[in-house]
DOTORTOR-824535 format. One record per residue: residue in one letter; residue number from 1; x, y, z of N, C-alpha, C in turn. Coordinates in nm, 4 decimals, decimal comma, padded with zeros to 6 digits. Each point is the difference from the previous one (the first is absolute). Example, Ala and Ser with C-alpha at 12.3 -4.5 7.8 and 13.67 -1.06 7.14 Angstrom:
% DOTORTOR-824535
VOVEX  aa  i  n_c1  n_c2  n_c3  ca_c1  ca_c2  ca_c3  c_c1  c_c2  c_c3
VOVEX  a  1  01,3190  -00,5690  00,7800  -00,0890  00,1190  00,0000  00,0900  00,1200  00,0000
VOVEX  s  2  -00,0350  00,1050  -00,0720  00,0820  00,1190  00,0060  -00,0770  00,1090  00,0730
% end
This chain:
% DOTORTOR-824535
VOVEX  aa  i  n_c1  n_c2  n_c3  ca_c1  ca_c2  ca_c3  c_c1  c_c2  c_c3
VOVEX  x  1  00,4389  01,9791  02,9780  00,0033  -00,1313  00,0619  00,0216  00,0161  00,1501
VOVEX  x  2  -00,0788  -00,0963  00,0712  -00,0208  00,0637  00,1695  00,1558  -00,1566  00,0162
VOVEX  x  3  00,0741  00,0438  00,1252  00,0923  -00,0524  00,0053  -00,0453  -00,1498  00,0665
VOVEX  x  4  00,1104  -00,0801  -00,0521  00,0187  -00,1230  00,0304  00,0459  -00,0492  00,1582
VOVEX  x  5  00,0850  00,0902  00,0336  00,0733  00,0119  00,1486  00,0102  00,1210  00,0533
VOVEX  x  6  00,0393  -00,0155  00,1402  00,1375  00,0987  00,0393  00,0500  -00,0316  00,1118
VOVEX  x  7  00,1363  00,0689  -00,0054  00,1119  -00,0585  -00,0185  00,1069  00,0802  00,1341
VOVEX  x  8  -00,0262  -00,0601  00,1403  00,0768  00,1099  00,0969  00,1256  -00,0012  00,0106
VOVEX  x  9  00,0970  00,0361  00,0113  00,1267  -00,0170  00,0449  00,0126  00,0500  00,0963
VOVEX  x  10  00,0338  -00,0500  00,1290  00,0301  00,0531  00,1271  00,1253  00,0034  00,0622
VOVEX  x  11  00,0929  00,1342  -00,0158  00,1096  -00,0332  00,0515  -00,0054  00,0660  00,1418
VOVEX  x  12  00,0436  -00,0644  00,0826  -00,0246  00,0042  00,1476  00,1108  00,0179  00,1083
VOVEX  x  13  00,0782  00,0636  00,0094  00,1111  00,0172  00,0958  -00,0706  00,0386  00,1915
VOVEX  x  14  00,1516  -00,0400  00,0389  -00,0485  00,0480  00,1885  -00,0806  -00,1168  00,0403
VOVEX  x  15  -00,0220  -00,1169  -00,0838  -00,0445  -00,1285  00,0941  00,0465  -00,0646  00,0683
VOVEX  x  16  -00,0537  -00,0394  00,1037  00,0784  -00,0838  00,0921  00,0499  -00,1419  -00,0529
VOVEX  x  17  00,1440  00,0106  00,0695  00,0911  -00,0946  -00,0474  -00,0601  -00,1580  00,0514
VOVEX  x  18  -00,0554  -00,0303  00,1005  -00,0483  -00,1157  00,0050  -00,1237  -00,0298  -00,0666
VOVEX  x  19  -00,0733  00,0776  -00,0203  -00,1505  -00,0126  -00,0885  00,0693  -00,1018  -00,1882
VOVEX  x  20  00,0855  00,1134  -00,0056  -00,0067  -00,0425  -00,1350  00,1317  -00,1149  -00,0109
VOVEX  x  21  00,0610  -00,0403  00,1508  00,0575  -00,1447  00,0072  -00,0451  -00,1063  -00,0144
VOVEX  x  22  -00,1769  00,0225  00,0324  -00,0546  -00,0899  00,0920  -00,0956  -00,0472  -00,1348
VOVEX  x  23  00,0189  -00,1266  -00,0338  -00,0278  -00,0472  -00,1498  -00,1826  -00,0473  00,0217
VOVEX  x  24  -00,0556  -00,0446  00,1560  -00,1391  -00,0162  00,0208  -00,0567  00,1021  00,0391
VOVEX  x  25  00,0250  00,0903  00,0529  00,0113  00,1303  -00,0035  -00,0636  00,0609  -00,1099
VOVEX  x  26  00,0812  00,0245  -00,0584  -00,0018  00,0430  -00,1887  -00,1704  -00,0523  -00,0504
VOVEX  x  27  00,0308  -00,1719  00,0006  -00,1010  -00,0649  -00,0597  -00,1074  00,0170  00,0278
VOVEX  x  28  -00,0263  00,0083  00,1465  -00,1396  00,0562  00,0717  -00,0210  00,1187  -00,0405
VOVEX  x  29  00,0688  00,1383  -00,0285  -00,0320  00,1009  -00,0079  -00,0268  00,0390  -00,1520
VOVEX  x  30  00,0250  -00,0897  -00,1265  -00,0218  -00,0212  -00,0722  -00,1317  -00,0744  -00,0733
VOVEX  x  31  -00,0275  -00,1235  00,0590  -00,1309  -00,0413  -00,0307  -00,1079  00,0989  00,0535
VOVEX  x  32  00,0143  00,0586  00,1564  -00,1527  00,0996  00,0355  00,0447  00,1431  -00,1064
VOVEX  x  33  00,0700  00,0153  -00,0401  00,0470  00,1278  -00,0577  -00,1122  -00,0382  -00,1294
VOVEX  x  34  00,0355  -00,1047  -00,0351  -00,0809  -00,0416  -00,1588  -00,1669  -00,0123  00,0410
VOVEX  x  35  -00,0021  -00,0853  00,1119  -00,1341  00,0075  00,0329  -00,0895  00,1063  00,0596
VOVEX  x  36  00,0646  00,1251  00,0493  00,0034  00,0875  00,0621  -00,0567  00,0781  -00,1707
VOVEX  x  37  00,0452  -00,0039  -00,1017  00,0137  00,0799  -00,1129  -00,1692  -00,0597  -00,0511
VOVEX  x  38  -00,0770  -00,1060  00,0517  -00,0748  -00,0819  -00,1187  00,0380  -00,1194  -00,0401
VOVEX  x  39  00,1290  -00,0041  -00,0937  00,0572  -00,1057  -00,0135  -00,0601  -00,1461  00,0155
VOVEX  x  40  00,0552  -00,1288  -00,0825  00,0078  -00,0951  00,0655  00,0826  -00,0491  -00,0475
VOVEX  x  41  00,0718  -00,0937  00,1112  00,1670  -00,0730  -00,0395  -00,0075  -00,1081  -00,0487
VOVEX  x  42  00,0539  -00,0105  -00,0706  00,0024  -00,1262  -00,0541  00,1629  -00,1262  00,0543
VOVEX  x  43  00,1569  00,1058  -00,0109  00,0674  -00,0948  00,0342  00,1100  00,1169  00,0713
VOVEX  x  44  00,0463  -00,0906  00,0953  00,0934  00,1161  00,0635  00,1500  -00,1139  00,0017
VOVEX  x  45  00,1159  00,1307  -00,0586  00,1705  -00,0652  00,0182  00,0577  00,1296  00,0990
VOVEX  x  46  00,0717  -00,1027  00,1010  00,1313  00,1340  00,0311  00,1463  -00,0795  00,0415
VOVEX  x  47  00,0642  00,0637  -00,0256  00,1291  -00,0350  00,0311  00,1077  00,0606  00,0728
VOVEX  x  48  00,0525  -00,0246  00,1209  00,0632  00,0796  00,0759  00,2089  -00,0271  -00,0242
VOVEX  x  49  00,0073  00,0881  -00,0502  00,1698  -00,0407  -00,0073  00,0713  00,0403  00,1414
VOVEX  x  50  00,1306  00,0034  -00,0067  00,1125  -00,0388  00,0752  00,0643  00,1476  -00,0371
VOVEX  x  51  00,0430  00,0276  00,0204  -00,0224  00,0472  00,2030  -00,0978  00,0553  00,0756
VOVEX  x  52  -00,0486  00,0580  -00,1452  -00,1282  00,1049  00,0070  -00,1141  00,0176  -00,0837
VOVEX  x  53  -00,0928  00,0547  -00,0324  -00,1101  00,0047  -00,0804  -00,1104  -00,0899  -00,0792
VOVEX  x  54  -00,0766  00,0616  -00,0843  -00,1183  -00,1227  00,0035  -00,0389  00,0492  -00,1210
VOVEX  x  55  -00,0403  -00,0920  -00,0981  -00,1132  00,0509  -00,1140  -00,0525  -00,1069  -00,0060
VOVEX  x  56  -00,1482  00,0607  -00,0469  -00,0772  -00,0816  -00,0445  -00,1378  00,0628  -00,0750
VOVEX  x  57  -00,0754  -00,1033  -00,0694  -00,0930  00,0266  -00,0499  -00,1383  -00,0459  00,0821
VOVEX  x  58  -00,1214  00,0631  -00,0266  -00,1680  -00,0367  -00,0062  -00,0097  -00,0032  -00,0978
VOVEX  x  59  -00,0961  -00,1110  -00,0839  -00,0779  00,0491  -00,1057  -00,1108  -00,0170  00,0473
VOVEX  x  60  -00,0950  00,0649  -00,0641  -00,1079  00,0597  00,0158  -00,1015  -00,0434  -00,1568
VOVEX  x  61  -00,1185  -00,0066  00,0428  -00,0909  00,0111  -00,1294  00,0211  00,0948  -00,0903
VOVEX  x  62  00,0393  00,1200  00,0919  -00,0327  00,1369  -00,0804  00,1438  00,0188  -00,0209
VOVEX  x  63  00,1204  -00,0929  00,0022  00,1431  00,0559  -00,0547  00,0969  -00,0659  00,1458
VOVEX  x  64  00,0560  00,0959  00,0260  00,1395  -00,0365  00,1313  00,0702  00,1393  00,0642
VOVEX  x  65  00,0037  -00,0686  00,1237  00,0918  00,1044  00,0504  00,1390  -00,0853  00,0304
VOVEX  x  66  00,0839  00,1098  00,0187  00,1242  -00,0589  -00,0250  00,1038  00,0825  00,1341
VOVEX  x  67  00,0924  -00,0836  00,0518  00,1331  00,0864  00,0612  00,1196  -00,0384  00,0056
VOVEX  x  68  00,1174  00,0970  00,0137  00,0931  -00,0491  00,0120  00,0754  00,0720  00,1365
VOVEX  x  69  00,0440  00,0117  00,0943  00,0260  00,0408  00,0967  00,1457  -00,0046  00,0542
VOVEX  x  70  00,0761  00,1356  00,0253  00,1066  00,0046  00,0416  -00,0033  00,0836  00,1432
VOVEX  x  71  00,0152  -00,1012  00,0719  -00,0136  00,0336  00,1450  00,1419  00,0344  00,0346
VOVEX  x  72  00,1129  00,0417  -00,0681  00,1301  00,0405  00,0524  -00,0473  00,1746  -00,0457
VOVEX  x  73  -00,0852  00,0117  -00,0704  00,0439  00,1294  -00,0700  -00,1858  00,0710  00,0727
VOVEX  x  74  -00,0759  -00,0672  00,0515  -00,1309  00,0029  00,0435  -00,1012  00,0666  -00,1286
VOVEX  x  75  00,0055  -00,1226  -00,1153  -00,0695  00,0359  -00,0871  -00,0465  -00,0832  -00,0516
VOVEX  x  76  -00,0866  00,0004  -00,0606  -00,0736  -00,0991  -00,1028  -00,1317  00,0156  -00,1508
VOVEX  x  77  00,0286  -00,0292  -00,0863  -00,0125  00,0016  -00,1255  -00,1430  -00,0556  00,0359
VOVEX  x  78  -00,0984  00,0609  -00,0193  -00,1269  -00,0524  00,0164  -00,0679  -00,0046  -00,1633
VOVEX  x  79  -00,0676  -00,0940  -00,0667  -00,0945  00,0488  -00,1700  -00,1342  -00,1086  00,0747
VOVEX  x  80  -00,1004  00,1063  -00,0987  -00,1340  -00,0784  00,0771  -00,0726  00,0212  -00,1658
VOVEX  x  81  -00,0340  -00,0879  -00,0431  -00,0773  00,0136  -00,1385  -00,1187  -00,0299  00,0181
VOVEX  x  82  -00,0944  00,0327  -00,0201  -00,1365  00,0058  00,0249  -00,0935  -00,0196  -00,1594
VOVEX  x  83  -00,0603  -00,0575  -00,0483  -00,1076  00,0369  -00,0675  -00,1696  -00,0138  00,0646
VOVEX  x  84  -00,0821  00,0704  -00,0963  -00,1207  -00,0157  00,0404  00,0089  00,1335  00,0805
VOVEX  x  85  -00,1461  00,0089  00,0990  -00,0224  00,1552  00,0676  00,0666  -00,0756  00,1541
VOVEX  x  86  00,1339  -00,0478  00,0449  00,0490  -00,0089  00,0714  00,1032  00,1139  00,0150
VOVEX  x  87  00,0179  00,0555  00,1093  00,1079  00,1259  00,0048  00,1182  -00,0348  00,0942
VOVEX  x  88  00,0895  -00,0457  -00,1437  00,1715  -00,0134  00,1055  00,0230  00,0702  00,0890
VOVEX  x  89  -00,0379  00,1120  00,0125  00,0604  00,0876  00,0916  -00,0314  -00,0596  00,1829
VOVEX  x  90  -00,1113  -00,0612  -00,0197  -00,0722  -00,0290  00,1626  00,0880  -00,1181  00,0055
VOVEX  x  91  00,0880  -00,0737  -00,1092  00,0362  -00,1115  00,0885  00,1831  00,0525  00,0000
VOVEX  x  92  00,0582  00,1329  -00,0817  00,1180  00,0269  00,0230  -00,0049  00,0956  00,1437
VOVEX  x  93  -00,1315  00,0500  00,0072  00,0571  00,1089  00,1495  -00,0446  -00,0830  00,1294
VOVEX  x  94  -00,0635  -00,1558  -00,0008  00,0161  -00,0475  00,0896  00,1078  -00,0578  00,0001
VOVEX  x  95  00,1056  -00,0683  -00,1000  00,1413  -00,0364  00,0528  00,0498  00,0971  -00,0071
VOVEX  x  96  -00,0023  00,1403  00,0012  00,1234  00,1100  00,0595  -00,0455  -00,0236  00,1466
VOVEX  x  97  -00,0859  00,0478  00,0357  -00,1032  -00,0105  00,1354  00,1140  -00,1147  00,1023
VOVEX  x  98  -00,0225  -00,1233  -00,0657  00,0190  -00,1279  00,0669  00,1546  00,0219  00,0219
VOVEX  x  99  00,0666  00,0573  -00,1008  00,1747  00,0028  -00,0317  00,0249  00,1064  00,1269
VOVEX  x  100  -00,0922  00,0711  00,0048  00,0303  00,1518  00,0716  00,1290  00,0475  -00,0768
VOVEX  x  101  -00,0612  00,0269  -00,1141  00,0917  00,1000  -00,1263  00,0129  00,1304  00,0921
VOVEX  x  102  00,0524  00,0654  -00,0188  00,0513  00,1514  00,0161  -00,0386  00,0847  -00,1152
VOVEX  x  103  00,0515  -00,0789  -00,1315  -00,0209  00,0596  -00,0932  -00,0414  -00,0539  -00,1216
VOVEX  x  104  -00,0893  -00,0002  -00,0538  -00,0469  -00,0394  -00,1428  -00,0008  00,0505  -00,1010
VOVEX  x  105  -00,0140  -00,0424  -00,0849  00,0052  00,0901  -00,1477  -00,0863  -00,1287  -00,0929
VOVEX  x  106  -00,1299  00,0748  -00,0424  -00,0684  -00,1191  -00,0958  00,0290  00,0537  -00,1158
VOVEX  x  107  00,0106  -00,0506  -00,1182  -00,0496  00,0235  -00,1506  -00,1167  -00,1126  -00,0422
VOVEX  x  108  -00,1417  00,0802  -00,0258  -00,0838  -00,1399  -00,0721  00,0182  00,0649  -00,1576
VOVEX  x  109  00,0082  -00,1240  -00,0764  -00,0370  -00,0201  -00,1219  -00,0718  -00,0644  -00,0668
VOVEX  x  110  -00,1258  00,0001  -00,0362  -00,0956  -00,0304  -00,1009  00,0451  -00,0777  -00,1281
VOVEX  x  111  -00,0011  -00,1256  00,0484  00,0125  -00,0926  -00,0900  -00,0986  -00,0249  -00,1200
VOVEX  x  112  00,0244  -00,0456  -00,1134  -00,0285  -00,0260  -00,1247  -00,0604  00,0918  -00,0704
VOVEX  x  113  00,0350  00,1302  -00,0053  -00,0885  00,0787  -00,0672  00,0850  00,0898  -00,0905
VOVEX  x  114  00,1412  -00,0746  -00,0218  00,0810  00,0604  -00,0982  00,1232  00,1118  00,0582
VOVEX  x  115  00,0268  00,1121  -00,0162  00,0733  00,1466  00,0085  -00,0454  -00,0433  00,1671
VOVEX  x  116  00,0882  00,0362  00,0722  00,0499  -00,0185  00,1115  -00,0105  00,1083  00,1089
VOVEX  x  117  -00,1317  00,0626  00,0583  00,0174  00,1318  00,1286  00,0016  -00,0329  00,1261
VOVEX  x  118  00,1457  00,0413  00,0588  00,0240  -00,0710  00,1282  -00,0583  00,1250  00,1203
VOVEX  x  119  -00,0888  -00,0472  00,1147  -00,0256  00,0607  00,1136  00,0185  -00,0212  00,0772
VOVEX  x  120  00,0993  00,1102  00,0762  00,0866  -00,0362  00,1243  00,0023  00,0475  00,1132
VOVEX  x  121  00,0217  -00,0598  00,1166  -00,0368  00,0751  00,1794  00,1167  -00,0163  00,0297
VOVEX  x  122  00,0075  00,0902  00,1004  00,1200  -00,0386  00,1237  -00,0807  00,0308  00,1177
VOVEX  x  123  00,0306  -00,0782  00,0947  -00,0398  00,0474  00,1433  00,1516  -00,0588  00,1163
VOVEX  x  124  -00,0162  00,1405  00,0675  00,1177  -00,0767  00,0654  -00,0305  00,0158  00,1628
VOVEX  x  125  00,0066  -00,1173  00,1173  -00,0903  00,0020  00,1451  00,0455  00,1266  00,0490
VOVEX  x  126  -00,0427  00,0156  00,0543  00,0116  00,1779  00,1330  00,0415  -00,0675  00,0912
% end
């Protein structure tokens, strides 16, 4: 069975602390991230708390990307689900890009196809 999804997890440290404060910020770099991928959006939420940080969702035709962002600790929880021949990866390494991560670490996983093989990167900036 050819897979249903997949499935990025982007954990992202060394971002700048105002990027991932900055809740329109976020949102902009999120919708071209999706559109940037193929994509098309369908509805976008974000929410910026007190004192600090931001999550929010895109959805997308082809699924959602998602964040949650801790700008005290300069990190943020990036998942980008993709189905169809769209490749999460072009819309998770343009928000490291945008975050100016230092350091990333992806795992994709291949959704719906049962037994579970996770493939994983690290890259960390020079």
């Amino acid at each position: 069975m050819e897979t249903m999804g997949r499935h990025v997890i982007s954990e992202l440290w060394g971002c700048d602390f105002d990027k991932l404060n900055d809740m329109d910020f976020i949102e902009k770099t999120f919708v071209n991230a999706a559109l940037k991928s193929g994509a098309e959006v369908r509805e976008v939420a974000f929410h910026k708390f007190a004192p600090q940080g931001v999550s929010g969702v895109v959805i997308i035709s082809e699924s959602h990307l998602t964040i949650h962002s801790f700008p005290e600790h300069g990190y943020a929880s990036i998942d980008v689900y993709t189905c169809g021949e769209l490749n999460p990866n072009v819309a998770a390494e343009y928000i490291a890009e945008a975050l100016n991560a230092q350091t990333r670490e992806n795992i994709e996983l291949p959704r719906g196809m049962g037994p579970v093989q996770v493939n994983q990167s690290k890259v960390t900036a020079q």
